[in-house]
C-alpha positions as CSV (number, residue, x, y, z in Angstrom):
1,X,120.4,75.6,79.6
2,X,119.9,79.2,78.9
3,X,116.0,80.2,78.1
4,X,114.7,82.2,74.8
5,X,113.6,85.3,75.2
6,X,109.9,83.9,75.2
7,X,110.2,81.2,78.3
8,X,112.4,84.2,79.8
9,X,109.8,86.5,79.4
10,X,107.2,84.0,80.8
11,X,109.2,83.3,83.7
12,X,109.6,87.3,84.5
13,X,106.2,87.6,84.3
14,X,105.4,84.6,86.5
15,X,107.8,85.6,89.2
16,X,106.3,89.7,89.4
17,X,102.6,87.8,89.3
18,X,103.3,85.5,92.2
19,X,105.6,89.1,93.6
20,X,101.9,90.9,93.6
21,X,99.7,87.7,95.3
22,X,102.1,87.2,97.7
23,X,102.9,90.6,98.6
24,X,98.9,91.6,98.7
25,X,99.0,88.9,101.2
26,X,101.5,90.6,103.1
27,X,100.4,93.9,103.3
28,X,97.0,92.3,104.3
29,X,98.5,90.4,107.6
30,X,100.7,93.5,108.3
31,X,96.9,95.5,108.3
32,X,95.9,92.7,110.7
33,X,98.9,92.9,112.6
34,X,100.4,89.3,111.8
35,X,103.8,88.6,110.0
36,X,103.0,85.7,108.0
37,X,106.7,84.5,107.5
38,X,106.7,82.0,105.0
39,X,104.5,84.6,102.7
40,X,106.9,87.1,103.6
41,X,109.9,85.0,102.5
42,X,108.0,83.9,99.1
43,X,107.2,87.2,99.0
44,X,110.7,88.8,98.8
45,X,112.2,86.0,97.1
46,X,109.7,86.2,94.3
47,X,110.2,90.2,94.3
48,X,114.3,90.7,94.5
49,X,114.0,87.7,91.6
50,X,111.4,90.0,89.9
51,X,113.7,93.1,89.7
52,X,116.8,90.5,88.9
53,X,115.8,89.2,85.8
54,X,114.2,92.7,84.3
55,X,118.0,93.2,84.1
56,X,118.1,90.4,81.6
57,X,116.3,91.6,79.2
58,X,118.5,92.9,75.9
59,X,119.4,96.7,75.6
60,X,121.0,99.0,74.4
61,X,120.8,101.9,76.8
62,X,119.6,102.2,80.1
63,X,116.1,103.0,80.6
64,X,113.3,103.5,83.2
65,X,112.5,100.1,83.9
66,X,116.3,99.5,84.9
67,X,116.0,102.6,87.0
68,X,112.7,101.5,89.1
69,X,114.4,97.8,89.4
70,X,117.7,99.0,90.6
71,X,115.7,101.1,93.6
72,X,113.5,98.1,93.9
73,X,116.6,95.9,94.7
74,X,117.5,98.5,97.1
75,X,114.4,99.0,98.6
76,X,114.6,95.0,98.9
77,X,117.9,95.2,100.6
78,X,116.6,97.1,103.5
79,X,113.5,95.7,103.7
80,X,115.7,92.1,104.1
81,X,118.0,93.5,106.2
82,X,114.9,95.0,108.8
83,X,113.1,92.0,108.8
84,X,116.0,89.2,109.2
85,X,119.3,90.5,110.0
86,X,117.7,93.4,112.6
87,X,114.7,91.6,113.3
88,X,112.2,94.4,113.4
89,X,114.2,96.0,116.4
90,X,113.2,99.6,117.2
91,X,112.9,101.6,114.1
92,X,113.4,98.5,111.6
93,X,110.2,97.4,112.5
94,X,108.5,100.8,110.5
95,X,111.7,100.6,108.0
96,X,110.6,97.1,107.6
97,X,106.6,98.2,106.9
98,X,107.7,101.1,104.5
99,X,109.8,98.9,102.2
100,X,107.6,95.9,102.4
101,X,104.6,98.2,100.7
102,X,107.2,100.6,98.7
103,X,108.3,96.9,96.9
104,X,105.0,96.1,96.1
105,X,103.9,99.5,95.2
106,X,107.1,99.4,92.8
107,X,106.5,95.8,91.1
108,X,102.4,97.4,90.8
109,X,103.6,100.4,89.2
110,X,105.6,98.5,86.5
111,X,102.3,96.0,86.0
112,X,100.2,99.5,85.1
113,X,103.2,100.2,82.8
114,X,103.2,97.2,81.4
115,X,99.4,97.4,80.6
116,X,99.1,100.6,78.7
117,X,102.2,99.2,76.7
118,X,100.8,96.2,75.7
119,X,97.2,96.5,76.2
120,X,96.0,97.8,73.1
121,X,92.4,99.9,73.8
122,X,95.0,101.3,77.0
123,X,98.0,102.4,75.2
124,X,95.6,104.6,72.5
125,X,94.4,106.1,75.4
126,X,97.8,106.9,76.8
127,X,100.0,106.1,74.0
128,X,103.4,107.6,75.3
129,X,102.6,107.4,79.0
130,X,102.1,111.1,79.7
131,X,98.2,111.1,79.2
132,X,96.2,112.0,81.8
133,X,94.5,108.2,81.8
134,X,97.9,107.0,82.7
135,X,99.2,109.9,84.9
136,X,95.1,109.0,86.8
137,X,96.0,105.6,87.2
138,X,99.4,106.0,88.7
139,X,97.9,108.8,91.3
140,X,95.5,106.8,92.2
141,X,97.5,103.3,92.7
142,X,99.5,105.5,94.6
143,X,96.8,106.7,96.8
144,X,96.0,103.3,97.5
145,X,99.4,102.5,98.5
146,X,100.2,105.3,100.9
147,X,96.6,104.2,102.5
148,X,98.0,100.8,102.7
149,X,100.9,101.8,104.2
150,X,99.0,103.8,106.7
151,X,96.8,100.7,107.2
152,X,99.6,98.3,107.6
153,X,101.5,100.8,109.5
154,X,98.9,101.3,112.3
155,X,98.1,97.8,112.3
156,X,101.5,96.4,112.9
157,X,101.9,98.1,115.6
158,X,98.9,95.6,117.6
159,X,101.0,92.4,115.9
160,X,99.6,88.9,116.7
161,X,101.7,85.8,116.2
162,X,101.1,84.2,112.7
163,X,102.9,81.8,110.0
């Protein structure tokens, strides 16, 4: 059974929701310097399905969004391929960290486009997305990220064991 665009659109939005938790979660045991597998797993799953169905979507011409999902699928590629096929050997343990946040950071950036789209009293105050609100909000999400990065980064390096 194929879904309307409606159950579609809720399903897209469930998978980038549970994407976010689970990669938060992530990033927070990479910080402590645990793996956390099966969060990681849900995590990716929910992520490369994330970017997969924003591909589903009707169009007529390819825009942005396809743009930041297509480097998020590639982003996901490495960051599966470090973590399971080169088991965080040598340098795929960092390539591992930097896509793991760079995902999230990617399915969070879409989430703050997504609100001043649709989020009336934020899209007057950036109504084409070139408003300094907007262009604040991005630096500063981004700020956080390369701080979590930096986080994760120095605290995967003292990993413990962990599910």
């Amino acid at each position: 059974m194929i879904l309307d665009l409606p159950m579609f659109t809720l399903l897209h939005v469930v998978l980038s929701v549970l994407g976010i938790i689970t990669g938060a979660v992530v990033v927070g045991g990479l910080i402590a310097g645990a793996r956390l597998q099966g969060w990681t797993a849900f995590f990716l799953v929910s992520t490369i399905l994330t970017s997969v169905t924003g591909f589903g979507f009707p169009f007529t011409k390819l825009l942005p969004s396809h743009m930041v999902g297509a480097l998020s699928l590639a982003v996901l590629a490495v960051c599966v391929a470090a973590r399971y096929w080169k088991h965080l050997a040598g340098g795929w343990r960092t390539t591992y960290l930097i896509t793991a946040v760079t995902a999230l950071y990617l399915n969070v950036f879409v989430l703050i486009v997504q609100l001043f789209v649709k989020t009336p009293p934020l899209a007057q105050l950036a109504p084409t997305q070139t408003e300094a609100p907007f262009a604040l909000t991005q630096a500063l999400v981004l700020a956080l990220f390369l701080w979590l990065g930096w986080s994760a980064h120095r605290g995967f390096r003292r990993e413990k064991t962990g599910g």
